[in-house]
gemmi code that builds the backbone of each chain (N, CA, C; Angstrom):
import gemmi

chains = {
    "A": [
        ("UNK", (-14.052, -1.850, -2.600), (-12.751, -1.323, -2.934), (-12.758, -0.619, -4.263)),
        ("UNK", (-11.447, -0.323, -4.643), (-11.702, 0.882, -5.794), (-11.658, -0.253, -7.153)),
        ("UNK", (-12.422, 0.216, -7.849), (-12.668, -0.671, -9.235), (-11.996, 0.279, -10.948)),
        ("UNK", (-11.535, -0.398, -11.134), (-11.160, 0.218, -12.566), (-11.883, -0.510, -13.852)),
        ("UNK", (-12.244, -0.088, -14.356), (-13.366, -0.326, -15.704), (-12.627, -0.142, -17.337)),
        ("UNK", (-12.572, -1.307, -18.046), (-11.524, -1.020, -19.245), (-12.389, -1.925, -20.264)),
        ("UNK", (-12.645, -1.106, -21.341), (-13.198, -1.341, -22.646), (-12.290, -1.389, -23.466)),
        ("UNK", (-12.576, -2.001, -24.578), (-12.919, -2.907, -24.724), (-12.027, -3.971, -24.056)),
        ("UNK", (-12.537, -5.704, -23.814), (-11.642, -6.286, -23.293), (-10.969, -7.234, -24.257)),
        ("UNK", (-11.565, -7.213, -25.868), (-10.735, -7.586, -27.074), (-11.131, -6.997, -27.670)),
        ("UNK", (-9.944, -6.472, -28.901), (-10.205, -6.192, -30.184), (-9.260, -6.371, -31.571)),
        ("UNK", (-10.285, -6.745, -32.221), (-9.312, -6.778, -33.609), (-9.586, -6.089, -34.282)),
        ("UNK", (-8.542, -5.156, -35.164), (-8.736, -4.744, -35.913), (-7.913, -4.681, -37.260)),
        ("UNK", (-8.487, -3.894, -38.625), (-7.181, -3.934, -39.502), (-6.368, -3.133, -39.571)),
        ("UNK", (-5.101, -3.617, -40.337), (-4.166, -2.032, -40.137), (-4.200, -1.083, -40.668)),
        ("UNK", (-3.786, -0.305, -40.709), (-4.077, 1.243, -40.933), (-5.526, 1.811, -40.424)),
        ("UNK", (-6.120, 1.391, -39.711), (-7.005, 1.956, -38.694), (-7.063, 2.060, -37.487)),
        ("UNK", (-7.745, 3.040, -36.392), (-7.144, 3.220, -35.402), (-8.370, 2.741, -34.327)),
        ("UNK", (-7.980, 2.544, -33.270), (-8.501, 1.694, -31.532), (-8.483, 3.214, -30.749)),
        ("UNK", (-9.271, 2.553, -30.063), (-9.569, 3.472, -28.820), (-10.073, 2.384, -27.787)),
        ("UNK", (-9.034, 2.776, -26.668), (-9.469, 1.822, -25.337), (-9.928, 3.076, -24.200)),
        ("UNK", (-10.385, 2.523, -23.284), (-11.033, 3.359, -22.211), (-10.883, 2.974, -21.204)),
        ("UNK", (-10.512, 3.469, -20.056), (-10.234, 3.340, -19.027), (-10.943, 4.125, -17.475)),
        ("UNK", (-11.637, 3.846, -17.025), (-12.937, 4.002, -15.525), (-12.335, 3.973, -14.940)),
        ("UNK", (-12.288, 4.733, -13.951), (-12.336, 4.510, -12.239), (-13.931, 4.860, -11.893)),
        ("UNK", (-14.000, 3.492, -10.977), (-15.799, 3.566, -11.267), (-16.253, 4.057, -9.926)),
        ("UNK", (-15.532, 4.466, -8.773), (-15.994, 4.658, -7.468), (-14.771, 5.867, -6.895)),
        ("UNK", (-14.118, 6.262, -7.842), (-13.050, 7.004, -7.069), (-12.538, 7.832, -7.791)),
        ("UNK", (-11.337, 9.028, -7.991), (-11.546, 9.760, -8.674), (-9.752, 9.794, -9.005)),
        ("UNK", (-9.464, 9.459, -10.343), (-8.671, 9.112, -10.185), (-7.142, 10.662, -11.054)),
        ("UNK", (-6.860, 11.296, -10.525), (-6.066, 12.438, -11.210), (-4.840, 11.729, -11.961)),
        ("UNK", (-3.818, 10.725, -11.632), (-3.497, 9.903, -12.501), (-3.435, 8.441, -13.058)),
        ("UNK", (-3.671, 7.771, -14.528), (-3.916, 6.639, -14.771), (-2.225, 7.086, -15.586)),
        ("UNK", (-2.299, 5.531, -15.469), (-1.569, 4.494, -16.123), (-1.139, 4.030, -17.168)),
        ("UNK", (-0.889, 3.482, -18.280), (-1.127, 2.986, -19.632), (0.595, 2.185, -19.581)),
        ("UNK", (0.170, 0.642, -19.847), (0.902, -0.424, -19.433), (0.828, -1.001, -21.145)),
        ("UNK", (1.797, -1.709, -21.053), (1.812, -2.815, -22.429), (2.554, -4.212, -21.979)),
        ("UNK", (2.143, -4.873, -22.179), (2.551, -6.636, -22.158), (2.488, -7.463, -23.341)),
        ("UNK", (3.833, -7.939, -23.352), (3.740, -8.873, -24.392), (3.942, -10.400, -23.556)),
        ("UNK", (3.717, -11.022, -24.605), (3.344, -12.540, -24.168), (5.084, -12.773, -22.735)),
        ("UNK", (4.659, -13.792, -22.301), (5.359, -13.895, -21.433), (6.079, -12.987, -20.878)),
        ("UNK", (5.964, -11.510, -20.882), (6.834, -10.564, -20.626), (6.376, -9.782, -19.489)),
        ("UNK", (7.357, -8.772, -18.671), (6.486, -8.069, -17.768), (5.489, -7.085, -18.305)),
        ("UNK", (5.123, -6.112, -17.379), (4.441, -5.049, -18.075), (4.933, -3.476, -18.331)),
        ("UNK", (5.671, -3.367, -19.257), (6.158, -1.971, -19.442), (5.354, -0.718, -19.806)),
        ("UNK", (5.894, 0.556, -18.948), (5.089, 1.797, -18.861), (5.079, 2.434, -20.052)),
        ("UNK", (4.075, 2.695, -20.474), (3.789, 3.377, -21.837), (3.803, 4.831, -21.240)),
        ("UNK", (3.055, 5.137, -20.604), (2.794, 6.947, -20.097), (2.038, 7.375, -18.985)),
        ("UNK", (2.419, 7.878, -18.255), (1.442, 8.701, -17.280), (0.469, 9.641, -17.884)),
        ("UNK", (-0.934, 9.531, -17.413), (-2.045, 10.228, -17.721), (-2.209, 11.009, -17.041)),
        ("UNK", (-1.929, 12.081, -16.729), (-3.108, 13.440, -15.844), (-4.052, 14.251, -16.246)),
        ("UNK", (-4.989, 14.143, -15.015), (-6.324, 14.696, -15.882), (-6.112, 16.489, -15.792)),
        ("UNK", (-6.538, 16.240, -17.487), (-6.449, 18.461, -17.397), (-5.051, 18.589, -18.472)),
        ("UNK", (-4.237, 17.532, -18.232), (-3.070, 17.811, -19.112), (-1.961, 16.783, -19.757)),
        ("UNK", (-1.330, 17.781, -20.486), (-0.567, 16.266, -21.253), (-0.529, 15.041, -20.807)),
        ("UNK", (0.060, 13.855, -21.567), (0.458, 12.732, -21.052), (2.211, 12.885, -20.632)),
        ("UNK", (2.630, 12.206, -20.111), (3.888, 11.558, -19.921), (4.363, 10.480, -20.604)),
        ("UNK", (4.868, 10.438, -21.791), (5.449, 9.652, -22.089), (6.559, 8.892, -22.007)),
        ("UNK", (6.931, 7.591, -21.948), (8.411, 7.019, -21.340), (8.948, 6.788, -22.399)),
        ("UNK", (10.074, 6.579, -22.561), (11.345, 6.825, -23.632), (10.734, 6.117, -24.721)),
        ("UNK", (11.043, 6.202, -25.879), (10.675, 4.781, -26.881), (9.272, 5.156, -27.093)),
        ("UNK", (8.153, 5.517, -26.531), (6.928, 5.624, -26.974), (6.363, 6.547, -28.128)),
        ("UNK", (6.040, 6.488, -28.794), (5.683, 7.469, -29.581), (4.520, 7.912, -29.592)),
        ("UNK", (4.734, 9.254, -28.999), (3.065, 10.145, -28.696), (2.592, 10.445, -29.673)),
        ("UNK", (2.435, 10.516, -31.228), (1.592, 10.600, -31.520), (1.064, 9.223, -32.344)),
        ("UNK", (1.475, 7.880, -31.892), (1.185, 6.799, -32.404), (-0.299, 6.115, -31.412)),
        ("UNK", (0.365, 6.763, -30.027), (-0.486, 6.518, -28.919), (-1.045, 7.865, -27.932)),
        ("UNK", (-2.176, 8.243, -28.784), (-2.671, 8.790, -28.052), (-3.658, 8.674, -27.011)),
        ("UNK", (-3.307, 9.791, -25.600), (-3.593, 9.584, -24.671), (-4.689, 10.930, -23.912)),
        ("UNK", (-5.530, 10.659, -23.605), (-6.359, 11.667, -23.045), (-7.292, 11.246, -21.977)),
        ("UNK", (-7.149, 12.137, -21.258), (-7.709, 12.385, -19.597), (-8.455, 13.258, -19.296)),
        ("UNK", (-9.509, 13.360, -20.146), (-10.237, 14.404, -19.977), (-10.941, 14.860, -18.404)),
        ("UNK", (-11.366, 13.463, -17.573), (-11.778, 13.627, -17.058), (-11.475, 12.817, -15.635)),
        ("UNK", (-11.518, 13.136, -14.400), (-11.120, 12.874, -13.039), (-11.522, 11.084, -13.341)),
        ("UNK", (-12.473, 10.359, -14.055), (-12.577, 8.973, -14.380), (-12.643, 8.389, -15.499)),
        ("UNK", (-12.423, 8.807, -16.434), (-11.657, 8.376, -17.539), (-10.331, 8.723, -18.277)),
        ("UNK", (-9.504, 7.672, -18.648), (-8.515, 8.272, -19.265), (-8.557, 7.540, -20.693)),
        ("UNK", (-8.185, 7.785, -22.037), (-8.617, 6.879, -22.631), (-6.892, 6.809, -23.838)),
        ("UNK", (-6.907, 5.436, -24.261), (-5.709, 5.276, -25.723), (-6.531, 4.785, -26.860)),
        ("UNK", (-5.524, 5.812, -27.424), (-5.905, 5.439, -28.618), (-4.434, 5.516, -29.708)),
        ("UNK", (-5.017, 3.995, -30.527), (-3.590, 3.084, -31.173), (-3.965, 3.962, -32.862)),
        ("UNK", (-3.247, 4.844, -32.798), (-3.243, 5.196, -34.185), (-3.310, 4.484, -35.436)),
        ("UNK", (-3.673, 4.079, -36.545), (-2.685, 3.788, -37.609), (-2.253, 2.392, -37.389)),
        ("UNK", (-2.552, 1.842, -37.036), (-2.253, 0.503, -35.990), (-1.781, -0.554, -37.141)),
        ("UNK", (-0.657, -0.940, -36.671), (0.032, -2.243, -37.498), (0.049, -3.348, -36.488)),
        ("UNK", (0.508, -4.466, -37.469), (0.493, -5.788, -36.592), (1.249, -5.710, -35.575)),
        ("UNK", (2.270, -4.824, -35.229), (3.325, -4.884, -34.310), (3.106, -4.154, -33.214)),
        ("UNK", (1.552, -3.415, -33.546), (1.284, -2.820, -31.856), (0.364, -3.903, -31.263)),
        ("UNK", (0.056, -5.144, -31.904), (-0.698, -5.942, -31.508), (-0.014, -6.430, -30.133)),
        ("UNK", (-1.233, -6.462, -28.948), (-0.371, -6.939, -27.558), (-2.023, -6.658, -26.701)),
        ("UNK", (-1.414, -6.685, -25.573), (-1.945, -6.667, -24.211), (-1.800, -5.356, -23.684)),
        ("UNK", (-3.154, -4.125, -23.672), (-2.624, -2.988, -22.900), (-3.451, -2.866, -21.704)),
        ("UNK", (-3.215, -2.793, -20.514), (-3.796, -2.413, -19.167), (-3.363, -1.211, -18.848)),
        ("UNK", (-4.745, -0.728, -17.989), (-5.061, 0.796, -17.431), (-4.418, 0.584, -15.998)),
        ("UNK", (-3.757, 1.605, -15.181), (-4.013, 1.579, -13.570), (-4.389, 3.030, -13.742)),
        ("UNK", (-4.932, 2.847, -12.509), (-5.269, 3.916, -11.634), (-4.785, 4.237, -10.157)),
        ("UNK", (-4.640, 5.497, -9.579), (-3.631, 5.618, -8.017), (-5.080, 5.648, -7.514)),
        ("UNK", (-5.544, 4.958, -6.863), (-6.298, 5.385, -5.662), (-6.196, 6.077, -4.394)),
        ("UNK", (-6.771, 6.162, -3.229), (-6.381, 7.178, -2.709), (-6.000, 6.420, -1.164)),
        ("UNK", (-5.650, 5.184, -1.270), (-4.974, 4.597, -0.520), (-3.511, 3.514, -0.822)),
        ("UNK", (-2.997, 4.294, -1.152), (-1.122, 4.182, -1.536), (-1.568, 3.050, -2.307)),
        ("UNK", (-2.620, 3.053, -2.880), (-2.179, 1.499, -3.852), (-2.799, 1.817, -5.504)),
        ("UNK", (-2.650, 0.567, -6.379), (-2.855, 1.096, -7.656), (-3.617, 0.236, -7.789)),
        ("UNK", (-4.496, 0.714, -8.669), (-5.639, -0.699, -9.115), (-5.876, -0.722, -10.762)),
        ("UNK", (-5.687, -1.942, -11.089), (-5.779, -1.969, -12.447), (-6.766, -2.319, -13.349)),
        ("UNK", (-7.033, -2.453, -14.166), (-7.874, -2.743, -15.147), (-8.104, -3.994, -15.875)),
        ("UNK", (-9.293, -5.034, -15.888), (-8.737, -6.341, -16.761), (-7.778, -6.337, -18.043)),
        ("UNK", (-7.723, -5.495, -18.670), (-6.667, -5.190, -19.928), (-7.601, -5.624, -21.428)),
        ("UNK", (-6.630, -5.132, -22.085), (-7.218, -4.603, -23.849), (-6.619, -6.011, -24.443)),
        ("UNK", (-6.991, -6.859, -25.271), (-6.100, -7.605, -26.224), (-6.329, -7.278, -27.171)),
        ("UNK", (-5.544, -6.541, -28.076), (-5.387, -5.559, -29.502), (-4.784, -6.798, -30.827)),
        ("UNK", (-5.518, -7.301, -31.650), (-4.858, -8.004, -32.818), (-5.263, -6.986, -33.860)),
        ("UNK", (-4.038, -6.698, -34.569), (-4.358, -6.199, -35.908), (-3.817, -6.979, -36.938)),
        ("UNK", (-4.782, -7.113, -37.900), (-4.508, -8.045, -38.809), (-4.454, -7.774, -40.166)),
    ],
    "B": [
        ("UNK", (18.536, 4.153, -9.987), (17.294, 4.121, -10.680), (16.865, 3.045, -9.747)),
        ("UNK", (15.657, 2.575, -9.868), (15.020, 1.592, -9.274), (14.983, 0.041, -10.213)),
        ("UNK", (14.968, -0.861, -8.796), (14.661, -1.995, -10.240), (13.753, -3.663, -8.974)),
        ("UNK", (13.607, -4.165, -9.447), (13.050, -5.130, -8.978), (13.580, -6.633, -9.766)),
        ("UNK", (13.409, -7.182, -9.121), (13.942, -8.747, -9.065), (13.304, -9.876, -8.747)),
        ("UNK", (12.633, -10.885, -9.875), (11.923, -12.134, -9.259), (13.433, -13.044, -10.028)),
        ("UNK", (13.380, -13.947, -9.439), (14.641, -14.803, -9.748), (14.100, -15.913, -10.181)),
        ("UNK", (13.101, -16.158, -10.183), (12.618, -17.822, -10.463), (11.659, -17.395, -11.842)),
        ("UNK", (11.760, -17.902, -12.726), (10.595, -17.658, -14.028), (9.365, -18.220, -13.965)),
        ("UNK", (9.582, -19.863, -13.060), (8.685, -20.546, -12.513), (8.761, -21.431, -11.240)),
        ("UNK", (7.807, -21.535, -10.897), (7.660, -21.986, -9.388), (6.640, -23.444, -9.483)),
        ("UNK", (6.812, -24.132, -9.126), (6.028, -25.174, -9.089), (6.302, -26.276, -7.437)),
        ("UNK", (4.953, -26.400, -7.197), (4.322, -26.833, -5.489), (3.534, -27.459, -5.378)),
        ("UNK", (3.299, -28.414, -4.644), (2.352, -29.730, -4.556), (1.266, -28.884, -3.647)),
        ("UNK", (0.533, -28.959, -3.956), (-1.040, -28.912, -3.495), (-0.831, -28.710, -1.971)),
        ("UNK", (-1.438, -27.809, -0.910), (-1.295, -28.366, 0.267), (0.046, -27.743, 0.844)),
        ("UNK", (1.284, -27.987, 0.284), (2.414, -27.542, 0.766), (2.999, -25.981, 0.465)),
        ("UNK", (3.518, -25.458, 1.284), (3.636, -23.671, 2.121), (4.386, -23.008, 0.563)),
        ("UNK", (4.355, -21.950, 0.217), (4.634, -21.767, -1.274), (5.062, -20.451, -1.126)),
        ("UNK", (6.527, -20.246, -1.626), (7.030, -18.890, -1.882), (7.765, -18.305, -2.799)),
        ("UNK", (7.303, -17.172, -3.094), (7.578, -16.285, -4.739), (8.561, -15.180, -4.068)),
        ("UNK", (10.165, -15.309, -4.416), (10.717, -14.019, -4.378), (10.649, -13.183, -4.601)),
        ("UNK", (11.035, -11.603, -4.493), (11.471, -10.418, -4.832), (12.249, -10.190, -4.071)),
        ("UNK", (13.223, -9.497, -5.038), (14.369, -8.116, -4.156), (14.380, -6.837, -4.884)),
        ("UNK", (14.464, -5.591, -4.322), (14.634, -4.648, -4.800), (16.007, -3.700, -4.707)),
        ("UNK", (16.026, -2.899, -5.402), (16.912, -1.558, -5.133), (16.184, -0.484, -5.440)),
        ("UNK", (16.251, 0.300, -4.548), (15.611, 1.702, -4.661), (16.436, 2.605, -3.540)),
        ("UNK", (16.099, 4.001, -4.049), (17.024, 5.017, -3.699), (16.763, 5.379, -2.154)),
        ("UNK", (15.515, 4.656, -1.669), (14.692, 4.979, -0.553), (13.853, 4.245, -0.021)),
        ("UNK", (13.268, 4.546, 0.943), (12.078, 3.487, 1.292), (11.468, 2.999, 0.595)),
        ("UNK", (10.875, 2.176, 0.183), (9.955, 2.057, -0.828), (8.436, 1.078, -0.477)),
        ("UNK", (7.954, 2.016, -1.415), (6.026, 1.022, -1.322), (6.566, -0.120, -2.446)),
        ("UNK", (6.217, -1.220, -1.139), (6.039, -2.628, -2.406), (4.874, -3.386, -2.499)),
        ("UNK", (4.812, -4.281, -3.619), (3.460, -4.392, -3.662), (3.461, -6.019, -4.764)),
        ("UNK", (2.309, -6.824, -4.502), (2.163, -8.031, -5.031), (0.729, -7.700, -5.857)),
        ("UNK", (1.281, -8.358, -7.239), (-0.046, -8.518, -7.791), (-0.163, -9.889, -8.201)),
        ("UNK", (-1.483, -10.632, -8.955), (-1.265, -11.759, -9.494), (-2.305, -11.457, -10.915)),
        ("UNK", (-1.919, -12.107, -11.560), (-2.638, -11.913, -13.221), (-3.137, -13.806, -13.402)),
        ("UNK", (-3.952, -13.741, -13.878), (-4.878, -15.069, -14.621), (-4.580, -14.517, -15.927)),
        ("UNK", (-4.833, -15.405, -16.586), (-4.904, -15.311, -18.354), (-5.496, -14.319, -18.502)),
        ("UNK", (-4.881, -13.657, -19.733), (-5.859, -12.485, -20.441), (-6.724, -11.688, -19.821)),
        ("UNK", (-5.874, -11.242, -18.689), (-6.803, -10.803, -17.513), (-5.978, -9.907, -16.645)),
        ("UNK", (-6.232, -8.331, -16.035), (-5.704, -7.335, -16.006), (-5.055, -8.051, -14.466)),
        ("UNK", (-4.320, -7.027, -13.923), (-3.856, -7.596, -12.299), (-4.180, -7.300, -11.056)),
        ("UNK", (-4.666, -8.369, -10.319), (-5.836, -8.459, -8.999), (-4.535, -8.280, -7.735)),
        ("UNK", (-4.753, -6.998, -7.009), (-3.947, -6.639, -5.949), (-3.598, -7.777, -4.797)),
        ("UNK", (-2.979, -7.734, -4.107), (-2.471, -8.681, -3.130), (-2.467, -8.455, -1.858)),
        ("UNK", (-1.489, -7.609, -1.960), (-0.945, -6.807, -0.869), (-0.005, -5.741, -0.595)),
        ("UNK", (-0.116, -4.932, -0.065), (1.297, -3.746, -0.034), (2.025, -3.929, 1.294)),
        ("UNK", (3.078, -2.992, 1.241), (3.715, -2.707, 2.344), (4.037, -1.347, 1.859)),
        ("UNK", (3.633, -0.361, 2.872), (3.974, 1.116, 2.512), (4.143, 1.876, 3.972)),
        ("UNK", (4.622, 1.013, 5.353), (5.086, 1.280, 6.844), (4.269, 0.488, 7.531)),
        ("UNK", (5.215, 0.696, 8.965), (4.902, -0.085, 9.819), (5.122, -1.394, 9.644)),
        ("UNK", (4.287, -2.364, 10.803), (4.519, -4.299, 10.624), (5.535, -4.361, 9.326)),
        ("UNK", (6.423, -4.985, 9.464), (7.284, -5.762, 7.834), (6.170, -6.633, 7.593)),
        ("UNK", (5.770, -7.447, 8.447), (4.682, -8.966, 7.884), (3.511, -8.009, 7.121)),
        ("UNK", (3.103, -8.351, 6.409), (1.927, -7.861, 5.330), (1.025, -9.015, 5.393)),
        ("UNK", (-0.271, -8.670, 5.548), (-1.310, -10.169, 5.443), (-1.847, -9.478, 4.434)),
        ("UNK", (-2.524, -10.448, 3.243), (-3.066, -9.991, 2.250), (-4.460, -10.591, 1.487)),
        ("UNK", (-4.651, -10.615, 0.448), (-5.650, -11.537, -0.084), (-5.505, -12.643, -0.346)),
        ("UNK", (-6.869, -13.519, -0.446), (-6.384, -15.350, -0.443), (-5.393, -15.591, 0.573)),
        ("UNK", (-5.351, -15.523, 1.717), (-4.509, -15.981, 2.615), (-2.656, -15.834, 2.227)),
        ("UNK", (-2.382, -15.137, 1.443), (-0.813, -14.782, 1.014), (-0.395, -13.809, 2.418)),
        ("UNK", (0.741, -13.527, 2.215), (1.321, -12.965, 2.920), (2.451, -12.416, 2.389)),
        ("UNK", (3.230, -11.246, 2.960), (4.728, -11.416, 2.257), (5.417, -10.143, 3.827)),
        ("UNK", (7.109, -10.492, 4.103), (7.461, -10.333, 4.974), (8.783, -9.356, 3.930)),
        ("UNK", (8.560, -7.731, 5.170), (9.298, -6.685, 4.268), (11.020, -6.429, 5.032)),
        ("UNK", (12.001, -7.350, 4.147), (12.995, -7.279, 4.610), (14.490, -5.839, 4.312)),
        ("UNK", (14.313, -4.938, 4.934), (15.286, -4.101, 4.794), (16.863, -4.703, 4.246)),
        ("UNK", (16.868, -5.130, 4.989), (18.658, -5.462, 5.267), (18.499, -6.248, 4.244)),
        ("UNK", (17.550, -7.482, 4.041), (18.040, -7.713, 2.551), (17.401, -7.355, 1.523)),
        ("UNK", (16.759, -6.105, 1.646), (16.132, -5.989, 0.479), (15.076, -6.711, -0.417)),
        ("UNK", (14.429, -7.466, 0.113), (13.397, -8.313, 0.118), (12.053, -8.247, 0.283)),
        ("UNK", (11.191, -9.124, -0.520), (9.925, -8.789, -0.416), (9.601, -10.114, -0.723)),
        ("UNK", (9.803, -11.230, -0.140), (8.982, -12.013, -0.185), (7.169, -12.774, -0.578)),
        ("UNK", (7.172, -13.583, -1.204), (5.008, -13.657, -1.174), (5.188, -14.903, -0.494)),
        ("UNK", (4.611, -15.396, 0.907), (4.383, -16.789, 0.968), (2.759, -17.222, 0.990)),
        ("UNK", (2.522, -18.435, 1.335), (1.396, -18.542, 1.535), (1.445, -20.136, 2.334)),
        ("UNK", (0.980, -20.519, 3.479), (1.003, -21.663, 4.384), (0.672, -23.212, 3.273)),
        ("UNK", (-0.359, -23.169, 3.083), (-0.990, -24.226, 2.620), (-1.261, -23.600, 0.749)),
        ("UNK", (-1.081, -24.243, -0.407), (-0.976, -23.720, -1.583), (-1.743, -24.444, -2.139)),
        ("UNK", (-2.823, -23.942, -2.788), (-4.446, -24.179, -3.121), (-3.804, -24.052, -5.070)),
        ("UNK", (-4.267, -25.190, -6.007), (-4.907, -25.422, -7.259), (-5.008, -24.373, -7.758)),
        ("UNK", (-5.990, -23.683, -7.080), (-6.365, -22.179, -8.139), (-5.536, -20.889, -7.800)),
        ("UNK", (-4.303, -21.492, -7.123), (-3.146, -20.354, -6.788), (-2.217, -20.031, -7.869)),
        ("UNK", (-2.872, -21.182, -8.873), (-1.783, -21.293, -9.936), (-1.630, -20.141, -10.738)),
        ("UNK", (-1.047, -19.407, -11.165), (-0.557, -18.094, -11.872), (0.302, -17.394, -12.257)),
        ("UNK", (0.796, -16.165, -12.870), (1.771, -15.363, -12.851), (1.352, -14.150, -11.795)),
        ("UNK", (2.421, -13.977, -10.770), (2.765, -13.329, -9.749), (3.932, -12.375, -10.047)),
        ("UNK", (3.448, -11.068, -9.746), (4.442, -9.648, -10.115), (4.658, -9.056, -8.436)),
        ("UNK", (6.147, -8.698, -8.799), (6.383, -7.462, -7.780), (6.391, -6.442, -8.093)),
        ("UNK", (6.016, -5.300, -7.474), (6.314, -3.952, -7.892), (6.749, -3.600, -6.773)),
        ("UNK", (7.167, -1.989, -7.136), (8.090, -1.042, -6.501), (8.197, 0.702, -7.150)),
        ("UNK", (7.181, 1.197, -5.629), (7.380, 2.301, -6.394), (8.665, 2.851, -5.172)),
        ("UNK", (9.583, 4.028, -6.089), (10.174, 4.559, -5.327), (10.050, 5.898, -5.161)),
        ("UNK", (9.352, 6.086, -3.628), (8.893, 7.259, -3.309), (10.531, 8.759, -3.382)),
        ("UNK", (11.648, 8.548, -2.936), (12.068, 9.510, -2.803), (12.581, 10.202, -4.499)),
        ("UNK", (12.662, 9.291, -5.637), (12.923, 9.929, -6.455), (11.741, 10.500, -7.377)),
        ("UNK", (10.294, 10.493, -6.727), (9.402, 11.679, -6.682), (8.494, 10.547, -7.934)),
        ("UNK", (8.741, 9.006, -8.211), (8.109, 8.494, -9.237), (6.540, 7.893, -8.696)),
        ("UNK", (5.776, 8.155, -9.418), (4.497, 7.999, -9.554), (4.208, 6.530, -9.523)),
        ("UNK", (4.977, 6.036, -10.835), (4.434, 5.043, -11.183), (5.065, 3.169, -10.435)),
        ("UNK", (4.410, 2.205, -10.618), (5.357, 1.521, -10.028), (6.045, 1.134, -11.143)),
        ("UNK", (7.276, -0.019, -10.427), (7.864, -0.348, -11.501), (7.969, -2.001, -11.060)),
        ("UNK", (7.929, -3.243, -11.762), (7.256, -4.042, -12.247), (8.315, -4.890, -12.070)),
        ("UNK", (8.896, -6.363, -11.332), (9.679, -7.676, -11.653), (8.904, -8.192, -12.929)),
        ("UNK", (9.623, -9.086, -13.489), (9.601, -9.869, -14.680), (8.174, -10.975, -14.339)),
        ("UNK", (8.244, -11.402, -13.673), (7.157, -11.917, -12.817), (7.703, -13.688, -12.771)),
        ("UNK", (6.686, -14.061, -12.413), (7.130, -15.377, -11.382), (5.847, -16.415, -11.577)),
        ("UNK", (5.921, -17.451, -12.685), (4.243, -18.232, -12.764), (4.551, -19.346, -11.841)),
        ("UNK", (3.358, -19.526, -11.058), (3.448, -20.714, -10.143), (2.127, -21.371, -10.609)),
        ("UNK", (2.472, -22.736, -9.983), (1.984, -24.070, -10.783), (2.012, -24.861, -9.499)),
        ("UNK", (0.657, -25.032, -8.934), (-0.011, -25.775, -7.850), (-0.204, -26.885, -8.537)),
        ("UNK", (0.465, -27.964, -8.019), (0.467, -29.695, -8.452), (-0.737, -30.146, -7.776)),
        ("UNK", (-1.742, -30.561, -8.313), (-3.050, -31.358, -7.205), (-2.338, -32.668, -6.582)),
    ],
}
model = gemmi.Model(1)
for chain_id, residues in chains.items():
    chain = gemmi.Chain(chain_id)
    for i, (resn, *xyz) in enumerate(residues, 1):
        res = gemmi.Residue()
        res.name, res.seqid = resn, gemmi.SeqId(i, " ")
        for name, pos in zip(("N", "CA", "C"), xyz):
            atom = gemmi.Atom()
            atom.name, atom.element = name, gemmi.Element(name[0])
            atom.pos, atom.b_iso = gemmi.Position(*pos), 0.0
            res.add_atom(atom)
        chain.add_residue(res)
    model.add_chain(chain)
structure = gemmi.Structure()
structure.add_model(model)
structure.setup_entities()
């Protein structure tokens, strides 16, 4: 089945420096990913649609240039946490659309900045 | 707009005995629904969809979930409820006619298999 691939699967870092997570589709080709955030007990809210070739989609509240997003390519899409304070510290997961009506996700990022 | 609905925050079931996680939705249209389940610190392992045809959905680990129109429902059951069933369980919902991509996500639902 279709596999999604997400680096790192922790990281800490300090603040005012910036993360980069990565996101695979390792068998399939994926034109749009995902970019999810979870906080502790919470659901998972949409950060942005990725398409490969062009901008992101961002959802209300997000700030694109805090989180940047790039899709360069049909299997990777990748974020990256700018500038990063303690308060972007969380849980971020990748999906990907596969090409059978379903989405497949990624084990997810745990981001501490300290 | 679309929205999804788990009503229970937690679920808890004796070992052995038949185990079920709500959802209801609203959406503007038909809609693809879909079960995931998450383990700790750990991204989310698919279930099952419903996107036409049969309402009954058979899925992974022996789950199931039954796709109710009229009430708007999306049920997860599962016959016999196994220890390592224990988890947080999400619904989603994408809604195809207002052209959205992405799904959109219940609050989710942790269940707690009693040995």
């Amino acid at each position: 089945g279709a596999v999604v691939s997400q680096h790192p699967s922790w990281v800490i870092c300090k603040s005012g420096t910036s993360v980069k997570i990565e996101c695979r589709s390792l068998d399939f080709q994926a034109t749009t990913m995902f970019w999810y955030r979870q906080f502790p007990k919470q659901s998972l809210m949409l950060m942005a649609t990725s398409n490969e070739g062009s901008k992101a989609t961002y959802e209300q509240g997000v700030e694109k240039d805090k989180f940047l997003i790039n899709h360069a390519s049909l299997t990777l899409s990748t974020l990256t946490v700018t500038s990063a304070h303690p308060e972007d510290s969380s849980f971020y997961i990748c999906s990907a659309r596969d090409d059978g009506f379903g989405y497949t996700f990624g084990s997810g990022t745990r981001l501490t900045v300290v | 707009a679309q929205s999804v609905a788990q009503p229970e925050d937690q679920v808890n079931v004796a070992e052995g005995n038949p185990l079920t996680v709500k959802c209801t939705y609203s959406v503007s249209g038909n809609p693809y629904l879909f079960w995931y389940v998450q383990y700790p610190n750990r991204g989310l392992q698919f279930l099952l969809k419903y996107i036409t045809g049969d309402n009954l959905v058979k899925g992974s680990y022996g789950f199931e979930a039954e796709f109710n129109k009229s009430q708007t429902s999306f049920h997860l059951k599962k016959p016999s409820a196994l220890v390592s069933d224990s988890a947080l369980y999400f619904c989603a919902v994408r809604d195809i006619p207002t052209g959205a991509n992405n799904l959109f996500f219940g609050t989710g639902t942790r269940l707690t298999v009693i040995p």
